[in-house]
PATI-693001 format. One record per residue: residue in one letter; z, x, y of N, C-alpha, C, O in turn. Coordinates in steps of 0.05 Angstrom, whole numbers, plus 5000, padded with zeros to 4 digits. Layout:
N
AZXYZXYZXYZXY
...
This chain:
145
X473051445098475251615089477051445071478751305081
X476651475041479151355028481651455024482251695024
X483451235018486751275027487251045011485750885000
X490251065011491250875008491650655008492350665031
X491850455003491850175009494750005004495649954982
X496249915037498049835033498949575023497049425019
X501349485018501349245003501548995013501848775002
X501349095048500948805071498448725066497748485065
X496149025063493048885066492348685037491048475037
X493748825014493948664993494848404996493548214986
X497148365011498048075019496347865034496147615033
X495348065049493347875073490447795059489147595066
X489648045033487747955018488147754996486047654987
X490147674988490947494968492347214980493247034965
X492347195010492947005024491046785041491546775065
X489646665034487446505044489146305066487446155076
X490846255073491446205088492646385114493646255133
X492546665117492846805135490746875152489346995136
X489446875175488046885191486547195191484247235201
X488247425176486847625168486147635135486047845121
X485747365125484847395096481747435089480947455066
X480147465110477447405103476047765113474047895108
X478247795128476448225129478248305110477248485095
X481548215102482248445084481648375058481648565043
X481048115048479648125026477348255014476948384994
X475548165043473348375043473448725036471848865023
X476148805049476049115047477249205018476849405005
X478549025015479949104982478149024963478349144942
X475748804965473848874952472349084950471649214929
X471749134969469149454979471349684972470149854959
X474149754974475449874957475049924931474650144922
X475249714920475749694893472649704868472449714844
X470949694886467449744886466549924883464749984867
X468450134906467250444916466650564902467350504879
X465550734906464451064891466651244898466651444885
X469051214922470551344934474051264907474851074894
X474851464910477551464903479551284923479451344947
X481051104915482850964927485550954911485750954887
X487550934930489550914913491750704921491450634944
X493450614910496550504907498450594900498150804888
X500450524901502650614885504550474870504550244878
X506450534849507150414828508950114858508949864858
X510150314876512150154894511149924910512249714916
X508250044916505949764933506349534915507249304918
X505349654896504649374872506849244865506749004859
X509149384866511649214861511749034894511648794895
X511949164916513049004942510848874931511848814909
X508148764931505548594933506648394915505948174922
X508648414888508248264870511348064882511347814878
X513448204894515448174906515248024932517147874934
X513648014950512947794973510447644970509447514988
X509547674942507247424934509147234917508847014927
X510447214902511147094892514046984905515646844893
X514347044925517446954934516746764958514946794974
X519046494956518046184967519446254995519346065009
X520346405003520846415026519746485053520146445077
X517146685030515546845052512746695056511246685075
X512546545026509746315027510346135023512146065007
X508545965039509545625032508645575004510345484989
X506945604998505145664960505145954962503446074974
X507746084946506946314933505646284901505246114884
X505446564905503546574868505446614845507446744842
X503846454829506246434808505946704793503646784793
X507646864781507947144774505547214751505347444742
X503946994742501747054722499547164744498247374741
X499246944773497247024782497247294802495247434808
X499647324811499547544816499247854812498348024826
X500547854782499948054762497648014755497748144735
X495447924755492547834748491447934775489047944776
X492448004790490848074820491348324822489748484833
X494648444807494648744813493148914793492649154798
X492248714755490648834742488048844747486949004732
X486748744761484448724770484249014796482449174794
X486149034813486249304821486449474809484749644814
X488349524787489049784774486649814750486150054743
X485549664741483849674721480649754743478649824731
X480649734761478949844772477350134780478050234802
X475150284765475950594768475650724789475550964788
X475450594814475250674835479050654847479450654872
X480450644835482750604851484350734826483450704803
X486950894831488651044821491850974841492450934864
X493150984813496750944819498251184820498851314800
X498951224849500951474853502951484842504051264843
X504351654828506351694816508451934820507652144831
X510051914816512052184828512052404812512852394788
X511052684826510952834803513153014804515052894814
X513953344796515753474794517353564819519653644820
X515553524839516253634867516853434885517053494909
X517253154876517252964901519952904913520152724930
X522453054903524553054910525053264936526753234954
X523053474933522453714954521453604975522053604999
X518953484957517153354989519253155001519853165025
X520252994987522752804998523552905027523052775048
X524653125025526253235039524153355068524853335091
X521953455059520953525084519453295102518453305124
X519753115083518352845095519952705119519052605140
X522652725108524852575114525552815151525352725174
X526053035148526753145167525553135198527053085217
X522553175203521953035231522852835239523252825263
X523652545221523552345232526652325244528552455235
X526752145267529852165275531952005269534252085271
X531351745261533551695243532151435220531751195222
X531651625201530651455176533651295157535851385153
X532551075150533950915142533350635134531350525142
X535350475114533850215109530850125102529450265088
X530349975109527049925102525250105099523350135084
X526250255120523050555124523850685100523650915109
X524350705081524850815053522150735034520550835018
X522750435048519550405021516950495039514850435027
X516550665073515050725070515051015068512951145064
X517451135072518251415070517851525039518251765035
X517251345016517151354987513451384996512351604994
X511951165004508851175001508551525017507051695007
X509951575038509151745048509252055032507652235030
X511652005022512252255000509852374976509052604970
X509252084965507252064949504752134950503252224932
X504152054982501152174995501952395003499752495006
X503352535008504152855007503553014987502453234988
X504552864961504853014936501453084932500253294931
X500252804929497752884916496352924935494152924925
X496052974965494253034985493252854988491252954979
X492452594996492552385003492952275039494852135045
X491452335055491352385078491452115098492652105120
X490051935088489551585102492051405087493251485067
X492351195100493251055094492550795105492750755129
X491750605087489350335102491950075103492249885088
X493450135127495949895133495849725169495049825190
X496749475165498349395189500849375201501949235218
X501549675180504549725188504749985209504350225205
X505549875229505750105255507650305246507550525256
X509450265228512150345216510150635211510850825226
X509050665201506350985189506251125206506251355197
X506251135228505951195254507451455262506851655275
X509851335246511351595253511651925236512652145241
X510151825215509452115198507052255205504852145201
X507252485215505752645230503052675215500952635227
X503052715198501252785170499152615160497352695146
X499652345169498852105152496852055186497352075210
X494752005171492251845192492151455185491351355164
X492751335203493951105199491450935203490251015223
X490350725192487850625198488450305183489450265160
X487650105204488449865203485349695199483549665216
X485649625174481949555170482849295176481649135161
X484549175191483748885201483248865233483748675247
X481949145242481949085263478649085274478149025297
């Protein structure tokens, strides 16, 4: 079932020193391979390009050529497509936002991916963020497990 692809598994695939770099590399290859539609979004690729390149979060982060070289190699890929906000995502905003009980702070950047897989129907989402969990809608699937 393709979905989404969050910008932790991106991290963990572009991290050879993380102990889950060798399945999520693997899966963002076979992603990016597929015959299946996969997607990102404009906001993944920014957080991916935003905690790869920043020295606090890696002891060698990537310098901003190589990392943009890792998200063109995704996006240039025709098996993978970039969500974008269309006329209604201020609507969906809102119905996204209401089950949850108190949204705020951080859960924004995932309350934005969630909106987005709303808009275009978009059902999976391939993360190790438990944070997904709480949108009723979204089928949460952790391919490092």
């Amino acid at each position: 079932m393709p979905g989404v692809i969050d910008a932790n598994i991106l991290l963990y695939a572009v991290n050879s020193e993380d102990p889950s770099h060798a399945r999520a590399a693997l899966f963002v290859r076979e992603a990016a391979g597929s015959a299946d539609r996969w997607y990102v979004s404009e906001g993944i690729l920014y957080e991916f390009l935003r905690v790869a390149t920043h020295p606090k979060v890696f002891a060698r982060p990537l310098a901003w050529s190589d990392a943009l070289a890792f998200v063109r190699v995704l996006i240039d890929a025709p098996s993978i497509a970039v969500l974008g906000a269309g006329e209604e995502h201020w609507h969906v905003l809102r119905r996204v936002l209401e089950p949850l009980t108190h949204p705020g702070g951080n859960l924004f950047f995932d309350v934005r991916t969630a909106v987005l897989m709303r808009e275009h129907g978009v059902r999976a989402i391939y993360t190790a963020d438990a944070d997904f969990l709480q949108f009723a809608d979204i089928t949460v699937v952790n391919p490092l497990r």
